[in-house]
ROSE-4610 file (N, C-alpha, C; in Angstrom, 1 decimal, always signed):
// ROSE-4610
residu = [X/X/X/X/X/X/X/X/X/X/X/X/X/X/X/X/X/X/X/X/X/X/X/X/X/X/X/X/X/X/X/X/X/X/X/X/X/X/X/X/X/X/X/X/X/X/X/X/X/X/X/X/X/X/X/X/X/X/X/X/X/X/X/X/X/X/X/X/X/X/X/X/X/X/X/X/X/X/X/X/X/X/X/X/X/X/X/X/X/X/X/X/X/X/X/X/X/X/X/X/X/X/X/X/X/X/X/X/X/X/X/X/X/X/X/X/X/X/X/X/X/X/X/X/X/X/X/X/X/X/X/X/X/X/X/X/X/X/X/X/X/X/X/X/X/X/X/X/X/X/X/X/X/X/X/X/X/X/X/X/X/X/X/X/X/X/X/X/X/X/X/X/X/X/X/X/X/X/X/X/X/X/X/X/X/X/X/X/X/X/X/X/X/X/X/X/X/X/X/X/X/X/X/X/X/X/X/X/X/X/X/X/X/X/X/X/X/X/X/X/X/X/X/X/X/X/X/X/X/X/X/X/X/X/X/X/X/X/X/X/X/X/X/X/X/X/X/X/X/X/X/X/X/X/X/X/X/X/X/X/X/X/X/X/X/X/X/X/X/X/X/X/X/X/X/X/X/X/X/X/X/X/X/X/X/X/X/X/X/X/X/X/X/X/X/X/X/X/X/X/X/X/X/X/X/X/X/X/X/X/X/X/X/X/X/X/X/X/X/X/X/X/X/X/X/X/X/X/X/X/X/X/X/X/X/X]
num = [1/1/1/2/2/2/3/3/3/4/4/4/5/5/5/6/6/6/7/7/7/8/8/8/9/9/9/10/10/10/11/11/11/12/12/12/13/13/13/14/14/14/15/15/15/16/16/16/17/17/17/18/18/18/19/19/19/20/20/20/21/21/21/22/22/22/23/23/23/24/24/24/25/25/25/26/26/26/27/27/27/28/28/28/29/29/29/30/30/30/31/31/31/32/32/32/33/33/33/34/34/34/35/35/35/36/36/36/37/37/37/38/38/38/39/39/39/40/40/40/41/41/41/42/42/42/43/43/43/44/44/44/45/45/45/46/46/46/47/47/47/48/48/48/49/49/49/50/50/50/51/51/51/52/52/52/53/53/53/54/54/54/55/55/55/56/56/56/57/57/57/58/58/58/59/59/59/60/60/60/61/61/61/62/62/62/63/63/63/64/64/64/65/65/65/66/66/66/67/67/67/68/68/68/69/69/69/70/70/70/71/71/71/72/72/72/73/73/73/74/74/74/75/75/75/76/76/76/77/77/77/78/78/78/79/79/79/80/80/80/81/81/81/82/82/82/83/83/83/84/84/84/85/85/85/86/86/86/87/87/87/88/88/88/89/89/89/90/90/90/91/91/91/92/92/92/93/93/93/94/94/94/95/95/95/96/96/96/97/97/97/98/98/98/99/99/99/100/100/100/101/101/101/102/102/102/103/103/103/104/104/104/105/105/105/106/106/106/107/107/107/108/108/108/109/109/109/110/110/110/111/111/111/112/112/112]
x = [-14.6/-16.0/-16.7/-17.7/-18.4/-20.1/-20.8/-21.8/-22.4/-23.7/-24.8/-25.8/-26.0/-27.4/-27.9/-28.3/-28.9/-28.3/-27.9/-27.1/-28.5/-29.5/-30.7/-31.0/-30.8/-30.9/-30.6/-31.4/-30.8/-30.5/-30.4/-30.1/-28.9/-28.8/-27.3/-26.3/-26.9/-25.9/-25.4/-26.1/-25.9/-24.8/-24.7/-24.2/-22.7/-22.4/-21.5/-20.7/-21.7/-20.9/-20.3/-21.0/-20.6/-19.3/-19.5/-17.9/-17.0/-16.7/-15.7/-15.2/-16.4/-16.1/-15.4/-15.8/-14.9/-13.7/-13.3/-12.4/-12.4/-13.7/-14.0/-13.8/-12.7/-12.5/-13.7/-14.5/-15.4/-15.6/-15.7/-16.0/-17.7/-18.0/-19.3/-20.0/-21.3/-22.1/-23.4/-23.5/-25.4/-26.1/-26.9/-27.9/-28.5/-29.2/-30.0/-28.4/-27.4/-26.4/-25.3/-25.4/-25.2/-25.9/-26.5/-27.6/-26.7/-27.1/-26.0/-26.2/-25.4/-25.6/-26.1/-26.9/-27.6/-26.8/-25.8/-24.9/-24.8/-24.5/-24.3/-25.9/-26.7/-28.5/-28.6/-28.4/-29.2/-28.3/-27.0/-26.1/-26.9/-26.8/-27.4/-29.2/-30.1/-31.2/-30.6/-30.2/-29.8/-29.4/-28.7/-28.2/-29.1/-29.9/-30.8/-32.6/-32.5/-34.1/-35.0/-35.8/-37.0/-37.1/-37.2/-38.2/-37.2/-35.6/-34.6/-34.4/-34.5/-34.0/-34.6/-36.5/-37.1/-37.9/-38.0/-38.1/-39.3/-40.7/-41.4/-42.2/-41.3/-42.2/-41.8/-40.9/-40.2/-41.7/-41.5/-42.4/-42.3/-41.6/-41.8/-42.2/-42.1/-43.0/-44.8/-44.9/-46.5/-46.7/-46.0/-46.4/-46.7/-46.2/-46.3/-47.7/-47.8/-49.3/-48.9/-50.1/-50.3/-49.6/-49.5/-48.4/-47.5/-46.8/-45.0/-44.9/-45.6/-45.3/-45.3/-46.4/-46.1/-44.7/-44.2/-43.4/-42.1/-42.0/-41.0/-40.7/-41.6/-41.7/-41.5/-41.0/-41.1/-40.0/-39.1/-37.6/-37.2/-37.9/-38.0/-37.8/-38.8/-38.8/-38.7/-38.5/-37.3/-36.6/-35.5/-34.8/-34.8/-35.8/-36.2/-37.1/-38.0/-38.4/-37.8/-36.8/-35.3/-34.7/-34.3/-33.8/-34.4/-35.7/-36.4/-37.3/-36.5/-37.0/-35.5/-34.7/-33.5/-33.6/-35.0/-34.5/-35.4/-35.9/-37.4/-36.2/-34.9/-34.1/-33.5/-34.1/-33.6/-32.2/-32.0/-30.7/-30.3/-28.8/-28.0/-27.9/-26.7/-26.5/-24.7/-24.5/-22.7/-22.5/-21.3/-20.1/-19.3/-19.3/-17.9/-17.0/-15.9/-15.7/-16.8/-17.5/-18.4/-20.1/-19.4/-21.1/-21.6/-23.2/-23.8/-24.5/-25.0/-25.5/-26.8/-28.2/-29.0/-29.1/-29.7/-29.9/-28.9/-29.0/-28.0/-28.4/-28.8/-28.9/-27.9/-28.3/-27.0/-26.1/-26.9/-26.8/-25.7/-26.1/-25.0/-24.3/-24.1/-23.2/-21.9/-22.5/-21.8/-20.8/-21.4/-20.9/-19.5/-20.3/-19.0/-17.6]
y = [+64.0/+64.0/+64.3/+63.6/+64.0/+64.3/+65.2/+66.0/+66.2/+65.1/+64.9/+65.9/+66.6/+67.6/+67.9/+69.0/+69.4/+71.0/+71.4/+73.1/+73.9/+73.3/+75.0/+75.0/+74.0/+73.7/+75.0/+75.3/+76.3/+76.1/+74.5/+74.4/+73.3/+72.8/+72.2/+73.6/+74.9/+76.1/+76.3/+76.6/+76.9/+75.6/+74.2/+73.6/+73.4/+73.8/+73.8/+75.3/+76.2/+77.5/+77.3/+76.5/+76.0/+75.4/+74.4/+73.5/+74.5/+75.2/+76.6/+77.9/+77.6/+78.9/+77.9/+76.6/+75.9/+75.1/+75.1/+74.4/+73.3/+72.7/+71.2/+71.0/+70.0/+69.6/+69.2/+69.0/+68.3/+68.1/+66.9/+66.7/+67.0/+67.8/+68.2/+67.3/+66.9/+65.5/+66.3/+66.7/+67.5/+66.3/+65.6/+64.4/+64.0/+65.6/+65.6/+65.2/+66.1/+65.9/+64.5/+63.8/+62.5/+61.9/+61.0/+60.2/+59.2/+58.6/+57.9/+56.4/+55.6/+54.4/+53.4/+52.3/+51.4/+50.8/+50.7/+50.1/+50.9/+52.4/+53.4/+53.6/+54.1/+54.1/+52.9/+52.2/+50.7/+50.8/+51.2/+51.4/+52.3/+53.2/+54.6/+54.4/+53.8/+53.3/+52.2/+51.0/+50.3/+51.0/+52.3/+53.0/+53.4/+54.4/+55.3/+54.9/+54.1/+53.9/+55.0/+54.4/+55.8/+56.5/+56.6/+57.5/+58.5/+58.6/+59.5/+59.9/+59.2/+59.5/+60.3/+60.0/+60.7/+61.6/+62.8/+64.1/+64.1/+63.9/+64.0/+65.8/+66.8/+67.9/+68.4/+67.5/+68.0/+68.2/+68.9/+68.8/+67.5/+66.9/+65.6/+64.6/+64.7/+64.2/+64.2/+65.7/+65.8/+65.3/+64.9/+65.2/+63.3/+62.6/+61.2/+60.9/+59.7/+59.1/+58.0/+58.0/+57.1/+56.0/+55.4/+54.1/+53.8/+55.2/+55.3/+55.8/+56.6/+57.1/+56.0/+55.1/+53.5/+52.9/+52.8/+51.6/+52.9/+54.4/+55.1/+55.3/+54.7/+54.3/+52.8/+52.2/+50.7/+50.4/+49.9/+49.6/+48.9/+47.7/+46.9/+47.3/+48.4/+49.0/+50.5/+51.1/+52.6/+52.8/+51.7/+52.1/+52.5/+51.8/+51.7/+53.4/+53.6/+55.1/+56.0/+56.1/+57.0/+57.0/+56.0/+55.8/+56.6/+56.6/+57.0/+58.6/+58.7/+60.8/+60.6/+61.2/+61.6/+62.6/+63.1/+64.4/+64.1/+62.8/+62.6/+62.7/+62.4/+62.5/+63.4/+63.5/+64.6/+64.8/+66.1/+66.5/+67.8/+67.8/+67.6/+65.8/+65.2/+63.7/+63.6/+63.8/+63.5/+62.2/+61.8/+61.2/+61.1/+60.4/+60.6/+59.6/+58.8/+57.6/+56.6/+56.1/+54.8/+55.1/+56.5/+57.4/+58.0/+57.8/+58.4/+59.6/+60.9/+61.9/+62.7/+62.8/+63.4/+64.9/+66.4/+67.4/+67.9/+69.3/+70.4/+71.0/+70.1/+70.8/+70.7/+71.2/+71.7/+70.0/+69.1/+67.8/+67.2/+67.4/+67.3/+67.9/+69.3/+69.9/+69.9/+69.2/+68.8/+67.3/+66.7/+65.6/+65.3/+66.7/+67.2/+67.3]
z = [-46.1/-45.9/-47.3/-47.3/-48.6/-48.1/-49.0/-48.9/-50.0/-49.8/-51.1/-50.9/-51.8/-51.9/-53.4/-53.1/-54.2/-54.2/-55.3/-55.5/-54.7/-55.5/-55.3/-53.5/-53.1/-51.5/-50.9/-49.9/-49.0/-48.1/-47.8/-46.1/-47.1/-47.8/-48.3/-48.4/-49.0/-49.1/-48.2/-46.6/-45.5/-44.8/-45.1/-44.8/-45.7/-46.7/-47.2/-46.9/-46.9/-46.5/-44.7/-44.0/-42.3/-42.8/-43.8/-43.6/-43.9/-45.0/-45.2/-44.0/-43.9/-42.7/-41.7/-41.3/-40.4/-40.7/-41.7/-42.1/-42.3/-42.6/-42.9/-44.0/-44.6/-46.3/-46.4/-47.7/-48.0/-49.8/-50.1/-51.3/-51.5/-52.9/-52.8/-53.9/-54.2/-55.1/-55.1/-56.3/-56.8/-57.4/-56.2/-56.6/-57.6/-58.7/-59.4/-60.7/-60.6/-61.7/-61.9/-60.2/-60.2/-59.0/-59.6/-58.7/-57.7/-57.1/-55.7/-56.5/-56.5/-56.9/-55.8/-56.8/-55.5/-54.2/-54.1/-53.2/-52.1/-52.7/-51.5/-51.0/-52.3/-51.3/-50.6/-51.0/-50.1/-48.0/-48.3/-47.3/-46.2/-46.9/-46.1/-46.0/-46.3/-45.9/-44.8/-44.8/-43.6/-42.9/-42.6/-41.7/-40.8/-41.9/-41.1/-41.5/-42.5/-42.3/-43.4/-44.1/-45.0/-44.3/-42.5/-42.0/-41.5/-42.0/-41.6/-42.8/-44.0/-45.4/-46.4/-46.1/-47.1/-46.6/-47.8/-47.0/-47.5/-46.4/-46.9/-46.9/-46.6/-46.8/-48.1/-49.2/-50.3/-51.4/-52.5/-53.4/-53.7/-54.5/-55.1/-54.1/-52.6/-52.3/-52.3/-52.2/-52.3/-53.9/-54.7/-56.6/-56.2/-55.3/-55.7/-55.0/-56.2/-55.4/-53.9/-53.7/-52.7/-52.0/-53.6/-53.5/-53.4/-54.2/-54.2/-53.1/-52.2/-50.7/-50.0/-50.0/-49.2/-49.9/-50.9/-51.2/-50.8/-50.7/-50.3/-49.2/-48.0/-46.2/-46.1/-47.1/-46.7/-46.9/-46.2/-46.3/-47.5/-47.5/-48.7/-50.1/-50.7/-51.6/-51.8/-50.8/-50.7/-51.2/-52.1/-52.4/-54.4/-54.4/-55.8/-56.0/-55.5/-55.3/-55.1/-54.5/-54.5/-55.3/-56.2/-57.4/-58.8/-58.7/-59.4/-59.4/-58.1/-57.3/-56.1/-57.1/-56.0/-55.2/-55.7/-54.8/-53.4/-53.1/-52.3/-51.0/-51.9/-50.1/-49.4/-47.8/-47.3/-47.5/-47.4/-47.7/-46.3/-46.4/-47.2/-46.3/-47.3/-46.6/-46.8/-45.1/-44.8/-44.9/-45.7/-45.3/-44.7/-43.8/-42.8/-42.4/-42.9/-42.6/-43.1/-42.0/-42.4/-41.7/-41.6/-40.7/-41.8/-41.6/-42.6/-41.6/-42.4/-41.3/-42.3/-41.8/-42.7/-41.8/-42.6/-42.4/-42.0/-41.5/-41.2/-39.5/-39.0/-37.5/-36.7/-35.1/-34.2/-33.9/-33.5/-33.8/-34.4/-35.9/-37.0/-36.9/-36.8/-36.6/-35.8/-34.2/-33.5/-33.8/-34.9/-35.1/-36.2/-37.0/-37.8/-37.4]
């Protein structure tokens, strides 16, 4: 399993401290220190869509104007806005096989 976030996260902390305490292997990826390449972002938008992906209560969401928030909700051009604010994506984001999984709720948890 692999687990994209961000280190300062506190709900990525809380989810990497869940995998340990349960015994879940997991490879760990700090977004801001390696960015996801277009193949895997474009993947994981088909999967789940901007409106699962991007975190809009993030700062770097409120810092963008108007436009990049339209072209960051538009499937089409999501992926290029992400590319350019890694951090706009909610986190944390599992790997699992060929399942993509966003946040740290009971949900996910259970999926783990």
């Amino acid at each position: 399993m692999k687990i994209f976030g961000i280190k300062s996260c506190d709900t990525c902390r809380k989810a990497r401290n869940w995998l340990d305490e349960n015994g879940k292997s997991h490879q760990w990826r700090d977004l801001r220190e390696e960015p996801v390449d277009s193949a895997r972002l474009k993947r994981w938008l088909d999967e789940l869509g901007p409106e699962q992906m991007i975190n809009r209560r993030s700062t770097t969401w409120r810092q963008l104007d108007e436009s990049s928030r339209e072209k960051a909700m538009n499937p089409a051009t999501a992926a290029a806005v992400i590319e350019q604010h890694p951090t706009l994506i909610k986190r944390p984001v599992f790997e699992t096989g060929n399942r993509v999984m966003v946040g740290f709720n009971e949900s996910v948890r259970q999926s783990l």
